[in-house]
N, C-alpha and C positions, 0 to 999 in steps of 0.2 A: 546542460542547464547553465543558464548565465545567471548573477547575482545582480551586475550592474546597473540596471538601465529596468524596474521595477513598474510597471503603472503609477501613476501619482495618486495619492492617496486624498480622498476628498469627504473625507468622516469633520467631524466638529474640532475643535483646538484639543492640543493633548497638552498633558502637563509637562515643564519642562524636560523630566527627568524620564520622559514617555522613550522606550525602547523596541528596537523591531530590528527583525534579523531573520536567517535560514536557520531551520533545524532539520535534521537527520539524525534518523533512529536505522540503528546496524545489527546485523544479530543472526545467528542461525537462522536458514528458515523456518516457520513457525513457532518463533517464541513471543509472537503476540504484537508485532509492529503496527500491522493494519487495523487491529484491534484497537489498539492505543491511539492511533489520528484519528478513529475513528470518533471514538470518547473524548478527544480533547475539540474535538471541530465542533461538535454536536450535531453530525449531519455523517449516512454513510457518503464516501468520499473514495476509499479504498475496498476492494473487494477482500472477504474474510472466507477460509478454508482453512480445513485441518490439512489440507494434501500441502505437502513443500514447495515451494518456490512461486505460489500462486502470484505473488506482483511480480512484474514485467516490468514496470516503468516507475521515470521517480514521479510521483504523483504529489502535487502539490495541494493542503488542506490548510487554509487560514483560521487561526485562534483570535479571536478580538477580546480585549477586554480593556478596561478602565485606563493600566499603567503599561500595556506594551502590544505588539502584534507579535504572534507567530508563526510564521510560515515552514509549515514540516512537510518535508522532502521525503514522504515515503519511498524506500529502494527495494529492489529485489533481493534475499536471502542473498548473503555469501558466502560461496560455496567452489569448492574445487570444481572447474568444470569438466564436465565431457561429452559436451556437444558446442558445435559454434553456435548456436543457442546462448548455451550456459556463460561463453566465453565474452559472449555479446551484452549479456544480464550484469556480469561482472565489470562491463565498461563502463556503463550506468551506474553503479552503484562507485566505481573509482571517480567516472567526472564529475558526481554528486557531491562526493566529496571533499574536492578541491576548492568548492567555492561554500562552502556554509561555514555558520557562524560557531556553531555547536552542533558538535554527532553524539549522541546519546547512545551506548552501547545495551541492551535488550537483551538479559539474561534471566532465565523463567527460576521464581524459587524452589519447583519443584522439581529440578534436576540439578544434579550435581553436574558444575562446572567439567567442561570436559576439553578433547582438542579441537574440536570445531570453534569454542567458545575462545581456549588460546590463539589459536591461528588468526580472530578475524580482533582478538584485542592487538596484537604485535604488527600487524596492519593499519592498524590505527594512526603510528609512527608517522608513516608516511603524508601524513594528515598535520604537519605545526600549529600551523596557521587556527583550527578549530579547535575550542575547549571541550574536555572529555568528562559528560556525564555518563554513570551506571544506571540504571534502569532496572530494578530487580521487582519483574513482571510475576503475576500471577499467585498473590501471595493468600488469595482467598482458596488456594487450592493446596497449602503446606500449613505445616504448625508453627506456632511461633516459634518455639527452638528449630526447628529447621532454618524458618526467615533468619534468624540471628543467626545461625551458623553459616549460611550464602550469602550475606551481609559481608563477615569477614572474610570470609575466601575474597570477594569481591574489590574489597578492599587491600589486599595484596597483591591484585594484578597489576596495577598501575596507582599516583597521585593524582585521585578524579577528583572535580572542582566540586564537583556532590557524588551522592550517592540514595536514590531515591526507589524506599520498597512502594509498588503498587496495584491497585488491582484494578484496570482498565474495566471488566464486566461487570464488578461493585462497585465501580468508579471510587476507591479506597485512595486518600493521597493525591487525586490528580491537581487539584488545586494547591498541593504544596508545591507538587512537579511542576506546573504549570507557573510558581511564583519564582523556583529555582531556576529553571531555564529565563526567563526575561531578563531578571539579575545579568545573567551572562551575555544578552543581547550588546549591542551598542547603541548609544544615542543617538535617536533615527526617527523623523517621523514617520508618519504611516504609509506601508507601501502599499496599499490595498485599501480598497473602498471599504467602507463598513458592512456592507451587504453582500461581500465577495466572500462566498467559504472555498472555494477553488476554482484552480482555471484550469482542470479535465471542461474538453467541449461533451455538447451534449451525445453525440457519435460515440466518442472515447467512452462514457459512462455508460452506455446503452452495451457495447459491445463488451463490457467487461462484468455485467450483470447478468447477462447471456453468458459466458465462459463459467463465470460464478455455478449458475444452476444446472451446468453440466458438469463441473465437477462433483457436485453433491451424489455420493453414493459409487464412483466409479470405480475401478479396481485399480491397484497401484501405479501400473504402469502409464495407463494413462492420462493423466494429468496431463503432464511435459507433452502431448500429443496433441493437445488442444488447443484449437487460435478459431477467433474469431473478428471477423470484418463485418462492416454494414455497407450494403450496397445503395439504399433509399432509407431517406425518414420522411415520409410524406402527411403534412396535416390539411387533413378535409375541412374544409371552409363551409361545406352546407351538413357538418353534422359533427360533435364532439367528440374526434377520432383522429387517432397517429397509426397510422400505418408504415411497420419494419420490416424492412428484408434486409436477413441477415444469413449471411455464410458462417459455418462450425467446419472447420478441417481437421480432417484427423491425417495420419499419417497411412496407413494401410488398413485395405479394406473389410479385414475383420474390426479393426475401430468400429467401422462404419455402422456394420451391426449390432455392435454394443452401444452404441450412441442412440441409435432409432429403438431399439427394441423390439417385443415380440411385435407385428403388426401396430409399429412405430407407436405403443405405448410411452414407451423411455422417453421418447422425444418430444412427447406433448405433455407430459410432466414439466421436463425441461422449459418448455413454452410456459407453462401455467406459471411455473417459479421466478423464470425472467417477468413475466410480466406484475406480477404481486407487486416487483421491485419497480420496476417501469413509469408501471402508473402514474403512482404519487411522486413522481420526477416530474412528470410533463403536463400533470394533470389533468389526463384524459384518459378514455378509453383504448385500450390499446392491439390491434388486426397484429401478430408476430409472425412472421412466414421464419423459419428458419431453416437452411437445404443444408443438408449433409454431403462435405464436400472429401475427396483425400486428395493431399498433395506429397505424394510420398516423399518418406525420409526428409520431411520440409526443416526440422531442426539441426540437421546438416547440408542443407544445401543452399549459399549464399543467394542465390538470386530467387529461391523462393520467400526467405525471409525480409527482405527487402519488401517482395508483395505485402507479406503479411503484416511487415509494418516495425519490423526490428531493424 
């Protein structure tokens, strides 16, 4: 990701003291990242699952409002790797972080701080340059003595420039969060249009809507298993219709089975879910072919990953 060189921004006059920058949100996976651009963009943007390390890429979601712009750099969980996959997700989330303005560290209030949560705050280190806010996600789902006791643990891991409890699903706070972070921005006019909530193309967003509604309900293992590419987006001109074909790779050929289902049940779910999402993206009706592909062992093999787009 580069910082430098931003589209120009062509919204109306902003007030002098109008601020705009990168932000990044870091965090075990799943303690609520995708959740959170997703509630601050007002639009989904990032794809959301309970399985771990569902984002892949830093995915960029714009916040507009009045006194500043936001641009947050969604990353993938960090995480000890152990696949050149994993090691590849963690370069992302390291290049990410060398050029933003503020990383926002993502810690859920109902778990007690732990060593995943150490490892990726002393990590942070390596980061000067970006100002360090806490993020203390999920608090509609803890007591207030609990919020106030992960507050202070919170508050002893490091001198963060805030410290912001929230709840992304209640939307609890986010317009505090949302005031604290610009503060930290720099003086900057707008790097995005007014009408720009991300620059995922429409491909990217299509293919990760489909990944989405194949992971709903999968068994463990699989998750980390699953990529998806689009081969066509074709819009029919003599009728109100987007026709997608799209590839699901799995790794080996029992995948393959649990992916399609009993007489490819499973996989026309999968179709029916991507497309709910689809839709109202492109605004039309939507033809999804999706083939069940395997590319074995593709999370350690360099040149498969490459195809698939890592």
């Amino acid at each position: 990701m580069t910082t430098t060189t931003p589209p120009e921004g062509t919204g109306p006059e902003h007030p002098a003291d109008y601020r705009a920058g990168f932000i990044s949100f870091v965090g075990r996976p799943n303690v609520g990242k995708s959740t959170l651009t997703n509630a601050l963009v007002g639009e989904k943007v990032a794809i959301t699952s309970s399985k771990p390390q569902t984002t892949r890429r830093a995915i960029r979601g714009i916040v507009h409002h009045a006194n500043g712009q936001l641009v947050l750099v969604d990353t993938p969980g960090m995480h000890r790797p152990r696949t050149l996959l994993g090691e590849r997700l963690n370069s992302v989330v390291q290049s990410t972080l060398g050029d933003v303005d503020v990383i926002g560290l993502c810690i859920p209030a109902n778990e007690k701080i732990g060593p995943g949560d150490r490892f990726i705050n002393e990590q942070l280190d390596a980061f000067p340059r970006a100002k360090k806010v806490a993020i203390v996600t999920k608090i509609d789902a803890a007591s207030r003595p609990a919020v106030a006791e992960q507050l202070l643990a919170i508050s002893a891991l490091r001198d963060w420039e805030a410290i912001v409890p929230i709840s992304a699903v209640s939307r609890i706070q986010l317009d505090t969060l949302t005031t604290e972070l610009t503060k930290l921005l720099p003086l900057s006019p707008q790097l995005y249009p007014s009408d720009v909530v991300t620059e995922e193309l429409l491909e990217d967003r299509v293919s990760e809507y489909i990944r989405e509604a194949a992971l709903e309900g999968v068994q463990d293992e699989l998750p980390h298993s699953l990529a998806v590419t689009i081969d066509d987006i074709v819009e029919r001109d003599d009728r109100e219709l987007v026709e997608i074909f799209a590839n699901l790779f799995v790794e080996r050929d029992s995948q393959k089975g649990i992916i399609i289902g009993h007489k490819g049940e499973r996989l026309r779910e999968v179709g029916e879910r991507a497309r709910a999402q689809i839709e109202p993206l492109v605004g039309k009706q939507v033809f999804l072919s999706i083939r069940v592909k395997v590319a074995k062992d593709w999370q350690r093999d360099a040149k498969l990953l490459g195809r698939l787009g890592f």
